[in-house]
N, C-alpha and C positions, 0 to 999 in steps of 0.2 A: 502487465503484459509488455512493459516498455523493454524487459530485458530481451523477450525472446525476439521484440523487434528489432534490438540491435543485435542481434543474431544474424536472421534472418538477412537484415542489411550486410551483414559483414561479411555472410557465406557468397555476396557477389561484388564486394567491394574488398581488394586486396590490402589497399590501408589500411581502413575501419581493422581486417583480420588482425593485421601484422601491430597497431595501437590500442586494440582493447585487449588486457591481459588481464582483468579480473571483472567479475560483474558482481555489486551488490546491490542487495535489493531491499524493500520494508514491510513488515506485515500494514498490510494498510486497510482499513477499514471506509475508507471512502476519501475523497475532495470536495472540500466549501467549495463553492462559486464565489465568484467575486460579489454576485447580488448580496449573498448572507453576508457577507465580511461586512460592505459598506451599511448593511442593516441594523447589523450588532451597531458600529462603531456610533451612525446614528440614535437609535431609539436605546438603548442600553447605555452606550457612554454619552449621550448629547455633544457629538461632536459632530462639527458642518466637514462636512466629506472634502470642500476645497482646502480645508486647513490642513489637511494631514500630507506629511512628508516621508512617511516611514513607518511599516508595521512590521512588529517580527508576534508571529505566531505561538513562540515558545523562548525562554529562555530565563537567565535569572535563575537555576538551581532545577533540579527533578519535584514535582511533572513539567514544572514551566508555569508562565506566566504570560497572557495575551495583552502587546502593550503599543498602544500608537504614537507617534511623536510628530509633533508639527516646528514649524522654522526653528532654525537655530536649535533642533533634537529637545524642544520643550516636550516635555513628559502631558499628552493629553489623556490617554486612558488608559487604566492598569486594573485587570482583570485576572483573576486565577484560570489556570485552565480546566480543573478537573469543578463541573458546577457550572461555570463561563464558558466560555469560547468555545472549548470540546462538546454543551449543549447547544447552545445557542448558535455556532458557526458551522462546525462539521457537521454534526448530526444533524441539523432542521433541512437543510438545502444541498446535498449532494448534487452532483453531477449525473444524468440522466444513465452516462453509459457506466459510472460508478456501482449504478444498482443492480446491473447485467454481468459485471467483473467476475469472472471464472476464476481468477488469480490470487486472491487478497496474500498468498501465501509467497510470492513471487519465485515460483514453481520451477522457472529456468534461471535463477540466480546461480553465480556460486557460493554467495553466503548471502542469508538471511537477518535481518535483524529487526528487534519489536521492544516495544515497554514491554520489562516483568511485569504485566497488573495482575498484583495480588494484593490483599487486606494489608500484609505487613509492611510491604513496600507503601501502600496510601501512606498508611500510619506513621509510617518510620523513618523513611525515604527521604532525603534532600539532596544531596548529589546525584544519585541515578546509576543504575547500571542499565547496560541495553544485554537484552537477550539473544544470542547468539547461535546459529542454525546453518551447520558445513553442509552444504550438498555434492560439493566437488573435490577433485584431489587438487583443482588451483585455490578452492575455499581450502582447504585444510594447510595446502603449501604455506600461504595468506600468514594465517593466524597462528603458525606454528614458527615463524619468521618473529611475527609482532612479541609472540612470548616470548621467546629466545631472547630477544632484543632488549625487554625489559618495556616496550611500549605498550604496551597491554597487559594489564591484571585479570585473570581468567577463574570461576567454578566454574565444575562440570555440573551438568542437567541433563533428565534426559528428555527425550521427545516428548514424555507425554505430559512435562512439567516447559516444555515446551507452549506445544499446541493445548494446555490449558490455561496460559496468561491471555491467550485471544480465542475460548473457546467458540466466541458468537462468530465469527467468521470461518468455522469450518462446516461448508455449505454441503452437505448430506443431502440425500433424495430426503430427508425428515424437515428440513431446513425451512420455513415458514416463507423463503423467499424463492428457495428452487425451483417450484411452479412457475411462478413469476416471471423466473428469465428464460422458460425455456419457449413461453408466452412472447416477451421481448424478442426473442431471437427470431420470430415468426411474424410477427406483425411488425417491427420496428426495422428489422434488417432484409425484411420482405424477401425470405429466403425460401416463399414458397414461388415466388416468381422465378428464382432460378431453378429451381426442385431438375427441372428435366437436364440441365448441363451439370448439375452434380451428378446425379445418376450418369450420367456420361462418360463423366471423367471417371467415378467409383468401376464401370465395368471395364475400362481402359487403366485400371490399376492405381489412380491417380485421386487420392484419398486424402488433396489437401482440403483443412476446414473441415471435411468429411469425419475425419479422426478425431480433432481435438473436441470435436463437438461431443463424440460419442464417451471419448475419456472423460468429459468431464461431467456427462450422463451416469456413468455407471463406474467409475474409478474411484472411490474412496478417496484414494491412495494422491488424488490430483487436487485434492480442496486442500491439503497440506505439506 
């Protein structure tokens, strides 16, 4: 949702309008907390948490590699990330409001980008290609620029070769977790305490929050 909020900001902030000329976004499937980071690095790498000077979360070739470095960029832990880090850091300890995220697809971007995960790319893969999803004529402007140019090597794919490299994150009224948030959005955003100024503003035409809740109730079409 970071994109539509720098939207939103921008539709009343004349700079923000006149400096943001492209917005890209990531298929994302959640955020570690800093608690699991220093967990992992702890009980998995036995590394004392004041030594560390430096973590990069990915890098080293496609999928990447979870690696810490203490003084002087001494190499203290080095971790795969698909098995590591991707289990042990992203996925155990998410971010509370992560679990509620309407967006994973980032919905108001104008390009899109995600790991291909498929078998051949596990298997195959060392450089990486990232997957790539136009939603705007400024996304398409983007990357028809970047071809041309020769800065970008491009296949075509379609949507549904898309939205099947991160099927788990296309959150459907079937979706194991959509109960859940609509659960969250009622006890954790205690949006029955406003209930009566929503209805307010809904019969005075004014359908913010009111909308996206509903689109993302009943729009398919909004989980990706």
């Amino acid at each position: 949702m970071h994109d539509r909020g720098a939207q939103k900001t921008a539709e009343r902030n004349r700079l923000l309008r006149e400096r943001i000329v492209l917005s890209v976004g990531f298929v994302c499937a959640g955020m570690a907390s800093r608690l699991s980071t220093k967990r992992y690095i702890e009980r998995d790498g036995h590394v004392d948490i004041s030594n560390v000077r430096r973590i990069t979360y990915r890098g080293g070739g496609w999928p990447g590699r979870f690696k810490v470095y203490g003084k002087d960029d001494r190499l203290l832990m080095d971790r795969p990330l698909l098995g590591g880090s991707l289990r042990h850091v992203v996925g155990r300890d998410h971010y509370l409001r992560c679990y509620n995220c309407l967006d994973h697809w980032a919905h108001f971007a104008d390009i899109v980008v995600s790991d291909p995960w498929t078998d051949e790319m596990v298997k195959h893969e060392t450089k990486g290609w990232s997957a790539v999803m136009i939603r705007t004529q400024q996304g398409a402007d983007a990357v028809d620029s970047l071809l041309s140019s020769g800065s970008m090597v491009a296949e075509s794919i379609t949507v549904t070769d898309m939205i099947g490299y991160n099927k788990h994150l296309v959150i459907g009224p079937d979706h194991d977790r959509h109960l859940w948030m609509a659960f969250y959005q009622i006890l954790f955003h205690r949006r029955l305490q406003y209930l009566k100024a929503l209805l307010r503003g809904f019969a005075r035409q004014r359908i913010v929050g009111i909308r996206s809740t509903l689109q993302a109730r009943f729009s398919k079409r909004y989980y990706y």
